[in-house]
C-alpha positions as CSV (number, residue, x, y, z in Angstrom):
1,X,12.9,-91.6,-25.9
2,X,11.3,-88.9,-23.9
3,X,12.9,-89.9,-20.7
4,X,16.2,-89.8,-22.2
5,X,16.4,-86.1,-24.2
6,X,14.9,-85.2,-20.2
7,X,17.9,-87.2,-18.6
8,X,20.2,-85.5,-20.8
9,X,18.8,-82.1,-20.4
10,X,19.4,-82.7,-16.9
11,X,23.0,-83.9,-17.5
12,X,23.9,-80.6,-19.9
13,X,22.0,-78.0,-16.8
14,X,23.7,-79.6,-13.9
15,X,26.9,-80.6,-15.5
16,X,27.5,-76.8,-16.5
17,X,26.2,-75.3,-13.1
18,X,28.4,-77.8,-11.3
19,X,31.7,-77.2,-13.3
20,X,31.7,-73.5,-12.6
21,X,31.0,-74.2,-8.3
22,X,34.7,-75.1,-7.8
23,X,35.6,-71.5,-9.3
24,X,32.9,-69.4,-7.2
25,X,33.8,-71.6,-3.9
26,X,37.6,-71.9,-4.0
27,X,37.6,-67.9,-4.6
28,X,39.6,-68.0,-8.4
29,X,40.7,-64.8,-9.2
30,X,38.3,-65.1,-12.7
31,X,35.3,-65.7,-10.7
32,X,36.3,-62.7,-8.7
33,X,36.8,-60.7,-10.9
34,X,33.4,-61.4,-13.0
35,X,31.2,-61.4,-9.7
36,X,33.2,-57.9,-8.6
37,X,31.7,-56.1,-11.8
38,X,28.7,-56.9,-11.3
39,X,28.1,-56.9,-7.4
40,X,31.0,-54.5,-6.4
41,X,31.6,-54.5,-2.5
42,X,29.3,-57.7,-2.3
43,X,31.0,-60.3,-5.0
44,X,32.2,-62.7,-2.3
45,X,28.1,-62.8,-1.2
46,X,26.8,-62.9,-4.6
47,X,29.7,-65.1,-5.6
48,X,28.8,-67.5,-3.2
49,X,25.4,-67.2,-2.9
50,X,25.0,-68.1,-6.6
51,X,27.2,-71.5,-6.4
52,X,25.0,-72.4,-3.4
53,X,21.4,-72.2,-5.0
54,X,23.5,-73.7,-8.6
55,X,24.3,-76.7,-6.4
56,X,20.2,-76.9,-4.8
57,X,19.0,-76.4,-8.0
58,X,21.2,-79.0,-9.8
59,X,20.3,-81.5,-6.9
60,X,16.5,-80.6,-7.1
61,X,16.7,-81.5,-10.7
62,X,17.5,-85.3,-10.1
63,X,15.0,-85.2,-7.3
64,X,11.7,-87.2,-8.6
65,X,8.4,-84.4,-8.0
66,X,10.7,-81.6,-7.1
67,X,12.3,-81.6,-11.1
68,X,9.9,-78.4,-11.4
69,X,11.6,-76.8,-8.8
70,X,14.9,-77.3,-9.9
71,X,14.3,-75.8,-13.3
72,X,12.7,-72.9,-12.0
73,X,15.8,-72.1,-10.2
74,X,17.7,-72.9,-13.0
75,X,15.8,-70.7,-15.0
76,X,15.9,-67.8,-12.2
77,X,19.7,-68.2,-12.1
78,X,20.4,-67.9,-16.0
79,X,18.2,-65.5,-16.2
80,X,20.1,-63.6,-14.5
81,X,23.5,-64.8,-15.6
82,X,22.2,-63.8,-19.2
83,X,21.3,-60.4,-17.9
84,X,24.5,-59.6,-16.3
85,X,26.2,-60.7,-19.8
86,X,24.1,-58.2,-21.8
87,X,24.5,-55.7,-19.4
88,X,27.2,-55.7,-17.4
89,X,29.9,-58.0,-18.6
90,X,29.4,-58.6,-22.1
91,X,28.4,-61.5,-24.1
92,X,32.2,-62.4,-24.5
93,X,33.9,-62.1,-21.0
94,X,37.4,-62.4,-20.5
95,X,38.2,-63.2,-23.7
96,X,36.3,-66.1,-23.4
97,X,34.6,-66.1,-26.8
98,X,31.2,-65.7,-25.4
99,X,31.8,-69.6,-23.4
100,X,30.2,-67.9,-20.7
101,X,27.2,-66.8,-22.2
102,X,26.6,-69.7,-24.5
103,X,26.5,-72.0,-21.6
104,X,24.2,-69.6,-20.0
105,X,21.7,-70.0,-22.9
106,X,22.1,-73.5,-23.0
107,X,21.1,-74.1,-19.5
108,X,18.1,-71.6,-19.4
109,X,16.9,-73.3,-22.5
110,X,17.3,-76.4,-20.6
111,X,15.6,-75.4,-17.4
112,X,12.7,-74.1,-19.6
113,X,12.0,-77.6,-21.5
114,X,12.4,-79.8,-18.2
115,X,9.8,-76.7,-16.6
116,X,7.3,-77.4,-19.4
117,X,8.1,-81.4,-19.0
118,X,7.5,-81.4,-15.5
119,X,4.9,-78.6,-15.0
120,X,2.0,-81.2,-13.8
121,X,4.1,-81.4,-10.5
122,X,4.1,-77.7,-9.2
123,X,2.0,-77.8,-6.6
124,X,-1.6,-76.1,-7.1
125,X,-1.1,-75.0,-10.5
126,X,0.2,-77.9,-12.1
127,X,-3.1,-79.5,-12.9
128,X,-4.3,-76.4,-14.7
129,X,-0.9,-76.1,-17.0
């Protein structure tokens, strides 16, 4: 039962981080817009910076030993999605009802369960966690 709630979990934090990469890489004017408040001068960098590691971390995260790694980076990306949402943007963004955010939290939460699940793989510390 385990493997399947992880398998899922997997499913939701890649599914979510993979749907928004055709916005950030074809340039939509939304994703524009969202990445110019909060990087300014820099969105198309930070725009497409942050589809690039969403794509290595959702790949890491069906990769057998590297599953720590891939929620880390989940967990460093929605960490800062969430903070640009609280800061920045607001929790509801574009009249989005907060879809944004939400699917933020979801994934973090996601990331930090499959971090906990997998910790006994990070190299040197694992076997002390």
């Amino acid at each position: 039962m385990k493997k399947y709630i992880l398998l899922i979990l997997k499913l939701i934090a890649a599914i979510i981080m993979l749907q928004t990469l055709f916005f950030k890489f074809t340039g939509a004017q939304e994703s524009i817009d969202l990445f110019t408040k909060i990087a300014g001068n820099n969105e198309a960098y930070m725009r497409i910076g942050t589809g690039v590691f969403e794509l290595i971390a959702s790949i890491l995260l069906f990769t057998p030993k590297k599953t720590w790694l891939g929620a880390l980076l989940t967990i460093g990306l929605m960490s800062g999605a969430i903070m640009s949402h609280l800061t920045i943007l607001g929790i509801e963004h574009n009249k989005d009802g907060g879809t944004l955010f939400i699917s933020a939290i979801v994934t973090f939460t996601s990331g930090v369960i499959l971090l906990i699940f997998n910790r006994q793989n990070i190299p040197v510390v694992g076997d002390k966690l």
